[in-house]
C-alpha positions as CSV (number, residue, x, y, z in Angstrom):
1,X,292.5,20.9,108.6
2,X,295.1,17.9,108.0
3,X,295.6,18.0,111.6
4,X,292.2,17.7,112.5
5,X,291.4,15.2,110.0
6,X,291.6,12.2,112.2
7,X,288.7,13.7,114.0
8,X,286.4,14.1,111.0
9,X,284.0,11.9,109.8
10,X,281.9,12.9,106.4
11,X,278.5,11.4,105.5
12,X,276.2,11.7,102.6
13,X,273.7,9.9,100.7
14,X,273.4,9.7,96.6
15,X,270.8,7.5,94.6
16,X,271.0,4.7,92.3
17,X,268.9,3.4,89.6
18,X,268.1,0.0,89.2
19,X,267.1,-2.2,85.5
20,X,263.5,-2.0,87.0
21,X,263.7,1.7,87.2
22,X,263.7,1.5,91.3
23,X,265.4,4.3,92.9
24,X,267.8,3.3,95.9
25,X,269.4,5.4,98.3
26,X,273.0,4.8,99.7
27,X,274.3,6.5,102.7
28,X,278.1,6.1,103.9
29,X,280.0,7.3,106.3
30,X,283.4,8.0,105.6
31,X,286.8,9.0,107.6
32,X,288.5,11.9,106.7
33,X,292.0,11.0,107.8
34,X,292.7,7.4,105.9
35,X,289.9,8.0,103.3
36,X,288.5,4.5,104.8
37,X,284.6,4.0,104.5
38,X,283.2,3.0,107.8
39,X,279.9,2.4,106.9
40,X,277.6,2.0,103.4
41,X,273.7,0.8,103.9
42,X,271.2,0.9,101.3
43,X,267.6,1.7,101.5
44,X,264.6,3.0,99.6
45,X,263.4,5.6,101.1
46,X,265.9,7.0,104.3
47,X,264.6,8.7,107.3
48,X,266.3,10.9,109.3
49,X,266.2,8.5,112.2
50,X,267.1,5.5,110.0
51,X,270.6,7.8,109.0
52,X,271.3,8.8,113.0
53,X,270.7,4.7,113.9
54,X,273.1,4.0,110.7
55,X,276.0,6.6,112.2
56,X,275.7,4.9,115.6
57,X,276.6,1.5,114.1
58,X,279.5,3.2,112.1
59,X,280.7,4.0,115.1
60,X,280.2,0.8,117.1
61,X,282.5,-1.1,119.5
62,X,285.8,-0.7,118.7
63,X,286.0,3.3,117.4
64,X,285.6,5.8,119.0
65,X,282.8,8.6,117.7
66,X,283.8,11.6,115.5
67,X,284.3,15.1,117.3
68,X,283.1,16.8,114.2
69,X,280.8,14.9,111.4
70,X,280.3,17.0,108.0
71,X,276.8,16.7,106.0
72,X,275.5,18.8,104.1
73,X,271.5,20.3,104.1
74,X,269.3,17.3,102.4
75,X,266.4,16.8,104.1
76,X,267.1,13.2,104.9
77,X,269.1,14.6,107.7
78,X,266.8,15.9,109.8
79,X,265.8,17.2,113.4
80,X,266.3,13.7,114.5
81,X,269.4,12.9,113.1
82,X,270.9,15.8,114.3
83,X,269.7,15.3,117.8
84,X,271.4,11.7,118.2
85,X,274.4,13.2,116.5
86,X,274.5,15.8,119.4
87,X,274.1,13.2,122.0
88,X,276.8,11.3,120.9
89,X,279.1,14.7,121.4
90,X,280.1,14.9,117.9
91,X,280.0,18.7,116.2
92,X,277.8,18.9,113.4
93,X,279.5,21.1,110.0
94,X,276.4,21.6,107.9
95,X,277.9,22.4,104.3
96,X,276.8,25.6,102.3
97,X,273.8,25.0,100.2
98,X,274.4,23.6,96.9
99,X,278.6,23.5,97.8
100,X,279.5,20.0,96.9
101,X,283.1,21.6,97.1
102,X,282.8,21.7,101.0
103,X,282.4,18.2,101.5
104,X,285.3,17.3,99.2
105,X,286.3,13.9,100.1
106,X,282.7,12.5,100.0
107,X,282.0,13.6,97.3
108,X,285.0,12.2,95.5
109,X,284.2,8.5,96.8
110,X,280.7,9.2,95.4
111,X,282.3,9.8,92.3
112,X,284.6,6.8,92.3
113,X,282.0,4.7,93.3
114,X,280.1,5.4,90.4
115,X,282.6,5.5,87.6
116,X,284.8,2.3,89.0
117,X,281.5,0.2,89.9
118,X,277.8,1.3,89.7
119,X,278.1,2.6,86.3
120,X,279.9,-0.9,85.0
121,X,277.2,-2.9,86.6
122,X,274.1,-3.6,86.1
123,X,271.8,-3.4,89.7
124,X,269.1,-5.6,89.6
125,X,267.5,-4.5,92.9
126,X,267.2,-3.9,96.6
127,X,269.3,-7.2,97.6
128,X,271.8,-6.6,95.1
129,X,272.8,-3.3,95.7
130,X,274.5,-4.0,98.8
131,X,276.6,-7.2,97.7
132,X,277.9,-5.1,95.1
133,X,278.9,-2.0,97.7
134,X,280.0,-4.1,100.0
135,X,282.7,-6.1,97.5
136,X,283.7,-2.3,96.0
137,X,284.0,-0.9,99.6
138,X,286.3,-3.9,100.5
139,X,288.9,-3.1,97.2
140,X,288.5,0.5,97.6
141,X,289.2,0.2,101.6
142,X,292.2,-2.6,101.4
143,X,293.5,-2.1,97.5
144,X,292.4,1.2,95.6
145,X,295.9,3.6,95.9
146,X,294.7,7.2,96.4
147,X,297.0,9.8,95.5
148,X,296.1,12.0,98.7
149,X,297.8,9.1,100.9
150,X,301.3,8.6,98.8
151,X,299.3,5.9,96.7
152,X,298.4,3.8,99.8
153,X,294.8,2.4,100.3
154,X,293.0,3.7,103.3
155,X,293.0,0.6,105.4
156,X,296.5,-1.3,102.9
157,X,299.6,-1.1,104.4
158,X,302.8,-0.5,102.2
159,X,304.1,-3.6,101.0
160,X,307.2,-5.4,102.3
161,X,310.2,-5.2,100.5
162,X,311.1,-8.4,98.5
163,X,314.6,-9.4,98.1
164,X,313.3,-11.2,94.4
165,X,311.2,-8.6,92.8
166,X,311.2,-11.1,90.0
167,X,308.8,-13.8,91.6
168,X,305.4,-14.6,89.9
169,X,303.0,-12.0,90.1
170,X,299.4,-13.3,90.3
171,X,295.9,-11.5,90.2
172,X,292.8,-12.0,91.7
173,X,289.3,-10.6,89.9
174,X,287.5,-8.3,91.9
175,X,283.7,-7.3,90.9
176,X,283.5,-10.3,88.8
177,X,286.9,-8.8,87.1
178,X,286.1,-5.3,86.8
179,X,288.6,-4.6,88.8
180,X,292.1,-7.1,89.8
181,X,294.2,-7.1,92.9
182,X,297.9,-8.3,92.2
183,X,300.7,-9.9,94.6
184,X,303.7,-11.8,94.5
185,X,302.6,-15.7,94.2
186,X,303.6,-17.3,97.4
Protein backbone atom coordinates (compact mmCIF):
# COMPACT_ATOMS: atom_id res chain seq x y z
CA UNK A 1 0.00 0.00 0.00
CA UNK A 2 2.78 2.67 0.89
CA UNK A 3 3.97 2.27 -2.50
CA UNK A 4 0.85 2.93 -4.02
CA UNK A 5 -0.14 5.69 -1.88
CA UNK A 6 0.82 8.43 -4.09
CA UNK A 7 -1.82 7.17 -6.42
CA UNK A 8 -4.62 7.22 -3.90
CA UNK A 9 -7.01 9.70 -3.23
CA UNK A 10 -9.76 9.19 -0.26
CA UNK A 11 -13.07 11.11 -0.11
CA UNK A 12 -15.95 11.19 2.26
CA UNK A 13 -18.51 13.42 3.58
CA UNK A 14 -19.59 13.93 7.52
CA UNK A 15 -22.23 16.47 8.83
CA UNK A 16 -22.15 19.35 11.02
CA UNK A 17 -24.56 21.12 13.24
CA UNK A 18 -24.95 24.57 13.35
CA UNK A 19 -26.42 27.11 16.66
CA UNK A 20 -29.65 27.16 14.49
CA UNK A 21 -29.86 23.51 14.49
CA UNK A 22 -29.08 23.37 10.42
CA UNK A 23 -27.39 20.32 9.39
CA UNK A 24 -24.39 20.84 6.87
CA UNK A 25 -22.62 18.46 4.88
CA UNK A 26 -18.79 18.59 4.23
CA UNK A 27 -17.14 16.58 1.55
CA UNK A 28 -13.20 16.50 1.14
CA UNK A 29 -11.01 14.90 -0.80
CA UNK A 30 -7.88 13.95 0.57
CA UNK A 31 -4.32 12.43 -0.63
CA UNK A 32 -3.20 9.42 0.63
CA UNK A 33 0.57 9.90 0.23
CA UNK A 34 1.24 13.51 2.08
CA UNK A 35 -2.02 13.37 4.06
CA UNK A 36 -2.71 16.87 2.17
CA UNK A 37 -6.53 17.81 1.75
CA UNK A 38 -7.11 18.73 -1.78
CA UNK A 39 -10.43 19.79 -1.61
CA UNK A 40 -13.28 20.65 1.31
CA UNK A 41 -16.82 22.19 0.03
CA UNK A 42 -19.81 22.56 2.13
CA UNK A 43 -23.40 22.15 1.26
CA UNK A 44 -26.79 21.30 2.61
CA UNK A 45 -27.97 18.78 0.94
CA UNK A 46 -25.13 16.86 -1.58
CA UNK A 47 -26.04 15.18 -4.71
CA UNK A 48 -24.19 12.60 -6.27
CA UNK A 49 -23.54 14.89 -9.20
CA UNK A 50 -22.65 17.87 -7.01
CA UNK A 51 -19.76 15.28 -5.24
CA UNK A 52 -18.37 13.91 -9.02
CA UNK A 53 -18.35 18.08 -10.18
CA UNK A 54 -16.49 18.67 -6.56
CA UNK A 55 -13.76 15.69 -7.39
CA UNK A 56 -13.14 17.16 -10.88
CA UNK A 57 -12.15 20.54 -9.32
CA UNK A 58 -9.95 18.69 -6.71
CA UNK A 59 -8.26 17.55 -9.38
CA UNK A 60 -8.01 20.70 -11.61
CA UNK A 61 -5.10 22.12 -13.55
CA UNK A 62 -2.06 21.43 -12.11
CA UNK A 63 -2.63 17.59 -10.67
CA UNK A 64 -2.97 14.98 -12.18
CA UNK A 65 -6.30 12.61 -11.34
CA UNK A 66 -6.08 9.72 -8.94
CA UNK A 67 -5.60 6.07 -10.39
CA UNK A 68 -7.58 4.71 -7.51
CA UNK A 69 -10.19 6.99 -5.28
CA UNK A 70 -11.50 5.20 -1.97
CA UNK A 71 -15.25 6.02 -0.69
CA UNK A 72 -17.18 4.20 0.93
CA UNK A 73 -21.21 3.11 0.27
CA UNK A 74 -23.40 6.42 1.34
CA UNK A 75 -25.76 7.07 -0.89
CA UNK A 76 -24.59 10.52 -1.68
CA UNK A 77 -22.26 8.83 -3.97
CA UNK A 78 -24.27 7.62 -6.42
CA UNK A 79 -24.64 6.19 -10.08
CA UNK A 80 -23.58 9.55 -11.24
CA UNK A 81 -20.73 10.11 -9.31
CA UNK A 82 -19.35 7.01 -10.10
CA UNK A 83 -19.81 7.42 -13.72
CA UNK A 84 -17.69 10.77 -13.99
CA UNK A 85 -15.25 9.06 -11.64
CA UNK A 86 -14.93 6.28 -14.31
CA UNK A 87 -14.49 8.69 -17.13
CA UNK A 88 -11.83 10.36 -15.60
CA UNK A 89 -9.92 6.76 -15.47
CA UNK A 90 -9.65 6.62 -11.81
CA UNK A 91 -10.48 3.00 -10.06
CA UNK A 92 -13.20 3.24 -7.73
CA UNK A 93 -12.44 1.03 -3.93
CA UNK A 94 -15.88 1.07 -2.43
CA UNK A 95 -15.19 0.35 1.41
CA UNK A 96 -16.99 -2.65 3.23
CA UNK A 97 -20.33 -1.60 4.70
CA UNK A 98 -20.14 -0.04 8.00
CA UNK A 99 -15.90 -0.47 7.94
CA UNK A 100 -14.78 2.99 8.86
CA UNK A 101 -11.39 1.02 9.43
CA UNK A 102 -10.99 0.66 5.60
CA UNK A 103 -10.88 4.14 4.80
CA UNK A 104 -8.41 4.96 7.62
CA UNK A 105 -6.82 8.09 6.82
CA UNK A 106 -10.16 9.90 6.09
CA UNK A 107 -11.51 9.03 8.73
CA UNK A 108 -8.76 10.28 10.93
CA UNK A 109 -8.90 13.88 9.40
CA UNK A 110 -12.63 13.67 10.14
CA UNK A 111 -11.71 13.15 13.47
CA UNK A 112 -9.11 15.81 13.79
CA UNK A 113 -11.20 18.14 12.23
CA UNK A 114 -13.75 17.80 14.69
CA UNK A 115 -11.79 17.65 17.91
CA UNK A 116 -9.02 20.47 16.83
CA UNK A 117 -11.86 22.92 15.28
CA UNK A 118 -15.58 22.24 14.83
CA UNK A 119 -16.13 21.13 18.25
CA UNK A 120 -14.16 24.46 19.69
CA UNK A 121 -16.23 26.67 17.49
CA UNK A 122 -19.32 27.72 17.35
CA UNK A 123 -20.93 27.51 13.41
CA UNK A 124 -23.29 29.97 12.90
CA UNK A 125 -24.34 28.82 9.41
CA UNK A 126 -24.00 28.02 5.72
CA UNK A 127 -21.42 31.04 5.00
CA UNK A 128 -19.46 30.33 7.95
CA UNK A 129 -18.79 26.91 7.74
CA UNK A 130 -16.48 27.26 5.00
CA UNK A 131 -14.29 30.21 6.38
CA UNK A 132 -13.69 28.21 9.24
CA UNK A 133 -12.63 24.82 7.07
CA UNK A 134 -10.85 26.64 4.91
CA UNK A 135 -8.47 28.48 7.83
CA UNK A 136 -8.24 24.74 9.65
CA UNK A 137 -7.43 23.05 6.22
CA UNK A 138 -4.62 25.78 5.64
CA UNK A 139 -2.89 24.91 9.43
CA UNK A 140 -3.58 21.34 9.10
CA UNK A 141 -2.10 21.30 5.33
CA UNK A 142 1.13 23.76 5.98
CA UNK A 143 1.56 23.41 10.04
CA UNK A 144 -0.26 20.31 11.83
CA UNK A 145 2.92 17.57 12.38
CA UNK A 146 1.49 14.13 11.82
CA UNK A 147 3.24 11.30 13.24
CA UNK A 148 2.65 9.04 9.97
CA UNK A 149 5.15 11.61 8.01
CA UNK A 150 8.13 11.88 10.78
CA UNK A 151 6.14 14.91 12.28
CA UNK A 152 6.14 16.85 8.98
CA UNK A 153 2.90 18.62 7.81
CA UNK A 154 1.49 17.36 4.50
CA UNK A 155 2.31 20.26 2.37
CA UNK A 156 5.40 21.91 5.35
CA UNK A 157 8.75 21.28 4.57
CA UNK A 158 11.35 20.47 7.35
CA UNK A 159 12.74 23.53 8.69
CA UNK A 160 16.22 24.90 7.86
CA UNK A 161 18.82 24.45 10.30
CA UNK A 162 19.68 27.69 12.30
CA UNK A 163 23.11 28.36 13.28
CA UNK A 164 21.39 30.49 16.64
CA UNK A 165 18.77 28.28 17.86
CA UNK A 166 18.44 30.95 20.49
CA UNK A 167 16.73 33.75 18.34
CA UNK A 168 13.22 35.00 19.26
CA UNK A 169 10.62 32.62 18.72
CA UNK A 170 7.30 34.36 17.80
CA UNK A 171 3.64 32.93 17.32
CA UNK A 172 0.98 33.68 15.23
CA UNK A 173 -2.92 32.72 16.30
CA UNK A 174 -4.58 30.51 14.17
CA UNK A 175 -8.66 30.04 14.43
CA UNK A 176 -8.87 33.15 16.28
CA UNK A 177 -5.99 31.44 18.72
CA UNK A 178 -7.26 28.08 18.95
CA UNK A 179 -4.50 27.00 17.55
CA UNK A 180 -0.67 28.97 17.16
CA UNK A 181 2.01 28.59 14.46
CA UNK A 182 5.63 29.39 15.86
CA UNK A 183 8.96 30.58 13.94
CA UNK A 184 12.08 32.12 14.55
CA UNK A 185 11.44 36.13 14.48
CA UNK A 186 13.16 37.44 11.50
Amino acid sequence: MTRQAKDIWACDVFSVRTIFFQTLDVFFVMRHETRQIVQVRVIRHPTAAWAAQQLLDAGGWDRDPPRYLIRHRDGRFGVEFDRRVQRLGVKRIRTPVRAPRANPLAERWIRSARSECLDQVVILNEDHLPRVLDEYVAYFNAWRPHQGLGQRAPCGWPPPPRPDAAGRIIGRPVLAGLHHVYQHAA
